[in-house]
N, CA, C and O atoms as a GROMACS GRO file, in nm:
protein
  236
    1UNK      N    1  10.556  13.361  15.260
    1UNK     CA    2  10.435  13.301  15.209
    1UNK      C    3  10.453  13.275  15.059
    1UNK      O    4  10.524  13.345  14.988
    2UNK      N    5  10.384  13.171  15.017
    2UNK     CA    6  10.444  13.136  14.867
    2UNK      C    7  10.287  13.159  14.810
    2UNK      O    8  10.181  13.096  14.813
    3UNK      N    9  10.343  13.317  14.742
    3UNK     CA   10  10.201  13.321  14.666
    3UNK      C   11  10.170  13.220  14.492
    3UNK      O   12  10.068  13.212  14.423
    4UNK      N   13  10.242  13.189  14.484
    4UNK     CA   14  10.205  13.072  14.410
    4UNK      C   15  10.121  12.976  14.397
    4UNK      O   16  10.029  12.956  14.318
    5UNK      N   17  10.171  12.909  14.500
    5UNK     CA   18  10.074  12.828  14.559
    5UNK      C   19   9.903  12.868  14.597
    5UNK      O   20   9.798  12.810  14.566
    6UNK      N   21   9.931  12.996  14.678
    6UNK     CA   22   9.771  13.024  14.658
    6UNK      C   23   9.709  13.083  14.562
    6UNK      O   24   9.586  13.092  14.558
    7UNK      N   25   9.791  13.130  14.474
    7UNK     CA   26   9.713  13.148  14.375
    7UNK      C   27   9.651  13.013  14.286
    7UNK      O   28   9.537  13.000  14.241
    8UNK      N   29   9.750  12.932  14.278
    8UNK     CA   30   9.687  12.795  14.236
    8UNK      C   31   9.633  12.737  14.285
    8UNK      O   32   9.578  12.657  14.209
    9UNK      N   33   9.599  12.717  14.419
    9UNK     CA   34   9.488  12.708  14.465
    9UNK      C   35   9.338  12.785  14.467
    9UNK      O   36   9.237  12.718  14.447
   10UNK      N   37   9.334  12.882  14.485
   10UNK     CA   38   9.257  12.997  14.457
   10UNK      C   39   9.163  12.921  14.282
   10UNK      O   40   9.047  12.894  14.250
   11UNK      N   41   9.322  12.915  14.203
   11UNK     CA   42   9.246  12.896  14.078
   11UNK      C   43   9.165  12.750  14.100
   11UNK      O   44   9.049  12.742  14.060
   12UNK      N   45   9.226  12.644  14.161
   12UNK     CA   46   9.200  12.496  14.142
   12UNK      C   47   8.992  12.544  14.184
   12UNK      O   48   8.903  12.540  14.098
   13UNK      N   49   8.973  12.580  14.329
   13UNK     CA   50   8.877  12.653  14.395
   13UNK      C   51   8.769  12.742  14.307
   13UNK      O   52   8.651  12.758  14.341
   14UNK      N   53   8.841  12.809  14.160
   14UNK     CA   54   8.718  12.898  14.142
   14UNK      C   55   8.687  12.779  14.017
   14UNK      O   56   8.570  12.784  13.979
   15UNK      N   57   8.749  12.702  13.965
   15UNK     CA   58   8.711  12.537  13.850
   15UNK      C   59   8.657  12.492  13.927
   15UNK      O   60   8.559  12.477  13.856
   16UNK      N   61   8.628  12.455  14.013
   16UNK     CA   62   8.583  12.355  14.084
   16UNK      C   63   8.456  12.408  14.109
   16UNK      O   64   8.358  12.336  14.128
   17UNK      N   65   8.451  12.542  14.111
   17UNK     CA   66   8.311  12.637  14.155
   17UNK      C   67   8.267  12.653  14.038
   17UNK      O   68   8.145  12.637  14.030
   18UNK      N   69   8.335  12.686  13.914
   18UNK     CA   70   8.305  12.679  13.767
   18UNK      C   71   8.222  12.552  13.763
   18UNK      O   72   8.099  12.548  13.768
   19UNK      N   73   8.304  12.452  13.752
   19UNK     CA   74   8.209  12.304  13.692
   19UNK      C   75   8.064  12.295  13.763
   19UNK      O   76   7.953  12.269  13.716
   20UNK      N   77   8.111  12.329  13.906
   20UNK     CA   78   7.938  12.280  13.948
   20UNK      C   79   7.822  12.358  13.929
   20UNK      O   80   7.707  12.316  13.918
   21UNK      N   81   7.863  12.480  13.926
   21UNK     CA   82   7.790  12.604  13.891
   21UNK      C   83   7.718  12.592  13.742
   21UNK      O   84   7.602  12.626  13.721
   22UNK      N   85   7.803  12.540  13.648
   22UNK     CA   86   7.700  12.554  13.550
   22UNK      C   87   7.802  12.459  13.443
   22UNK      O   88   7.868  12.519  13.359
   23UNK      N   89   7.808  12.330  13.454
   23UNK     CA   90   7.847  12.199  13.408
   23UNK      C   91   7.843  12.223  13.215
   23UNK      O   92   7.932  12.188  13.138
   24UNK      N   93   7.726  12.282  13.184
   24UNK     CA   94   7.749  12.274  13.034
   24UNK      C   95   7.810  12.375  12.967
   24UNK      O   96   7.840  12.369  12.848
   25UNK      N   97   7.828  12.459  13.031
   25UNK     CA   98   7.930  12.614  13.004
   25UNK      C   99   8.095  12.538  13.004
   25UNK      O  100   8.173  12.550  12.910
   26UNK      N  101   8.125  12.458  13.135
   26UNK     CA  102   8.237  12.375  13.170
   26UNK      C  103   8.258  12.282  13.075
   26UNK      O  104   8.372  12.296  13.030
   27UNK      N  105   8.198  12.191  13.024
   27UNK     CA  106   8.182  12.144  12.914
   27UNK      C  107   8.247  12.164  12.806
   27UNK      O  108   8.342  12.099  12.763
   28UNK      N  109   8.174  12.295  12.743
   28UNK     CA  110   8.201  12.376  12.609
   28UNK      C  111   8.361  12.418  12.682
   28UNK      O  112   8.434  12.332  12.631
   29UNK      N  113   8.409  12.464  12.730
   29UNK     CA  114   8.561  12.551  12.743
   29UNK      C  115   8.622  12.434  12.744
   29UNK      O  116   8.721  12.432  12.670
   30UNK      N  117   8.587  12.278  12.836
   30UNK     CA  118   8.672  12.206  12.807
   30UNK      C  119   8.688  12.103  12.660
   30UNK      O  120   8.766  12.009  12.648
   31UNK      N  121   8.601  12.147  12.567
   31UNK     CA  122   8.591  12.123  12.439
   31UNK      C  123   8.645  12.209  12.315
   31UNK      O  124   8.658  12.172  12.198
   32UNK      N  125   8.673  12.338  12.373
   32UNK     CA  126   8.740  12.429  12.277
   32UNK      C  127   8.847  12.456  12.352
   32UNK      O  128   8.848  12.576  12.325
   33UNK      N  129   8.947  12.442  12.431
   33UNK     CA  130   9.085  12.388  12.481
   33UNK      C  131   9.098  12.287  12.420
   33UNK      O  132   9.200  12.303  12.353
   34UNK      N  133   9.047  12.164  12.396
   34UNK     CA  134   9.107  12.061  12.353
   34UNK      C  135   9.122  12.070  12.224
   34UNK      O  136   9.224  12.021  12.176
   35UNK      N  137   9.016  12.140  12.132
   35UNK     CA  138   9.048  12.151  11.950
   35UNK      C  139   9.156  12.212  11.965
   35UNK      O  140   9.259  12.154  11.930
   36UNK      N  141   9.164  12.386  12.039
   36UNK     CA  142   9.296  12.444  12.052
   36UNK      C  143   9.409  12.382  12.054
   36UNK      O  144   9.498  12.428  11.982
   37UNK      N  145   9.434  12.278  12.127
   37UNK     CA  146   9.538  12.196  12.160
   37UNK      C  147   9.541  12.117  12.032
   37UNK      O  148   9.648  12.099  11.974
   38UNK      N  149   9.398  12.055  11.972
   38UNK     CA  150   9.439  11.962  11.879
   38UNK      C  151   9.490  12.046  11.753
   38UNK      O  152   9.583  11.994  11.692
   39UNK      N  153   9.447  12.157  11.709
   39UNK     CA  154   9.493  12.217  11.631
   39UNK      C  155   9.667  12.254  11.623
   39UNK      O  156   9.760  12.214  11.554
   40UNK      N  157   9.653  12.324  11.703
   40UNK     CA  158   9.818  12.321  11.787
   40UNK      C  159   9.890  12.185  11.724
   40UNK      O  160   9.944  12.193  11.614
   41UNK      N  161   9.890  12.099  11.775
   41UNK     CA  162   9.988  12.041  11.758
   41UNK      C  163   9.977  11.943  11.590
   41UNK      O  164  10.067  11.872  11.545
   42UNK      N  165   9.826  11.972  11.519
   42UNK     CA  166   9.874  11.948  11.379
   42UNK      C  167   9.936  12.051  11.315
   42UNK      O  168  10.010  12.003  11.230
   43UNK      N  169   9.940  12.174  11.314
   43UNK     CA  170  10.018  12.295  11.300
   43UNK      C  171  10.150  12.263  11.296
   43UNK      O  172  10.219  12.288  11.198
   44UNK      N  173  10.198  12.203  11.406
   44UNK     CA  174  10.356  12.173  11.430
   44UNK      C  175  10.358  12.073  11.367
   44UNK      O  176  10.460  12.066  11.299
   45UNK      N  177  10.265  11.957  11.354
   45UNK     CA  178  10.318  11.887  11.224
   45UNK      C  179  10.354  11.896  11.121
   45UNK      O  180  10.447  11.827  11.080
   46UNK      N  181  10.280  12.001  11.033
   46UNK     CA  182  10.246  12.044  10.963
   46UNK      C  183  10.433  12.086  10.926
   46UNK      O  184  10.517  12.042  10.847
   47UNK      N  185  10.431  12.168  11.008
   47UNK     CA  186  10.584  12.264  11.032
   47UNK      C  187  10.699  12.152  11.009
   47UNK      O  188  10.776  12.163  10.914
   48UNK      N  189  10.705  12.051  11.096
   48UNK     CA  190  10.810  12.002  11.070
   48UNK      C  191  10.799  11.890  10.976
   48UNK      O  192  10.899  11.827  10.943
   49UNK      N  193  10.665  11.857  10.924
   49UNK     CA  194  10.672  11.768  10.826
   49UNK      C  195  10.753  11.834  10.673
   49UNK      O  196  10.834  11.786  10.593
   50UNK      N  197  10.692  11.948  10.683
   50UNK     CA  198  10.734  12.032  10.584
   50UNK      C  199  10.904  12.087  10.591
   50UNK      O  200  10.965  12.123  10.491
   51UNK      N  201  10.943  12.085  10.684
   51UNK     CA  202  11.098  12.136  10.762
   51UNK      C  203  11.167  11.980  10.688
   51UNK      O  204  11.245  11.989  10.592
   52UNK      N  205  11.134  11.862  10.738
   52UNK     CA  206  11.165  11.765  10.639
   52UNK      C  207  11.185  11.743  10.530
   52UNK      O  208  11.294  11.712  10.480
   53UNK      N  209  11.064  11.758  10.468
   53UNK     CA  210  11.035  11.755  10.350
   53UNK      C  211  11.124  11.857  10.273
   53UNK      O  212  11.154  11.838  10.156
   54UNK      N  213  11.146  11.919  10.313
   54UNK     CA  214  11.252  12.071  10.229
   54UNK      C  215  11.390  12.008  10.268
   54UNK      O  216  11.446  11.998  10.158
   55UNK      N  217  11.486  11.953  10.375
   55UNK     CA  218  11.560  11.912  10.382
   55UNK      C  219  11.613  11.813  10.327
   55UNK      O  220  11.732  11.819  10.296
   56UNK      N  221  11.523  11.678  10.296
   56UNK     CA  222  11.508  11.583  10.190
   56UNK      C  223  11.546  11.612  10.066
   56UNK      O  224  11.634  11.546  10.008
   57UNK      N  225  11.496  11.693  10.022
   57UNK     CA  226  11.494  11.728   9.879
   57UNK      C  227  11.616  11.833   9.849
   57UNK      O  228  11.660  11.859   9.737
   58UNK      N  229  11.648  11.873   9.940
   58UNK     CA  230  11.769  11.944   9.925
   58UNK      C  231  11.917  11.867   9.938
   58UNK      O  232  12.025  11.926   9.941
   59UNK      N  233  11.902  11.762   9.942
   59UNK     CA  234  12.040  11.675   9.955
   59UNK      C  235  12.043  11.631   9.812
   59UNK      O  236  12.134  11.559   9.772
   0.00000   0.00000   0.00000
């Protein structure tokens, strides 16, 4: 048996019970995942703009 799978299912099943259950709670988490994420990846800009920028100047 591939518990994998049911566990990802299981999860797909309790989102799906999440959203309808109470839509503006669902909402908000899928609005602070996405800053998370957006933050995230100006961070790494941030990182390698600067990783550049130090390499540049060092030649």
């Amino acid at each position: 048996m591939d518990y994998k799978k049911i566990a990802l299912a299981l999860l797909g099943l309790f989102a799906i019970y999440s959203i309808i259950s109470s839509p503006a709670q669902a909402a908000d988490v899928v609005q602070i995942v996405f800053e998370w994420i957006s933050e995230l990846a100006r961070a790494i800009g941030d990182v390698m703009s600067d990783l550049l920028d130090d390499a540049s100047s060092s030649e």
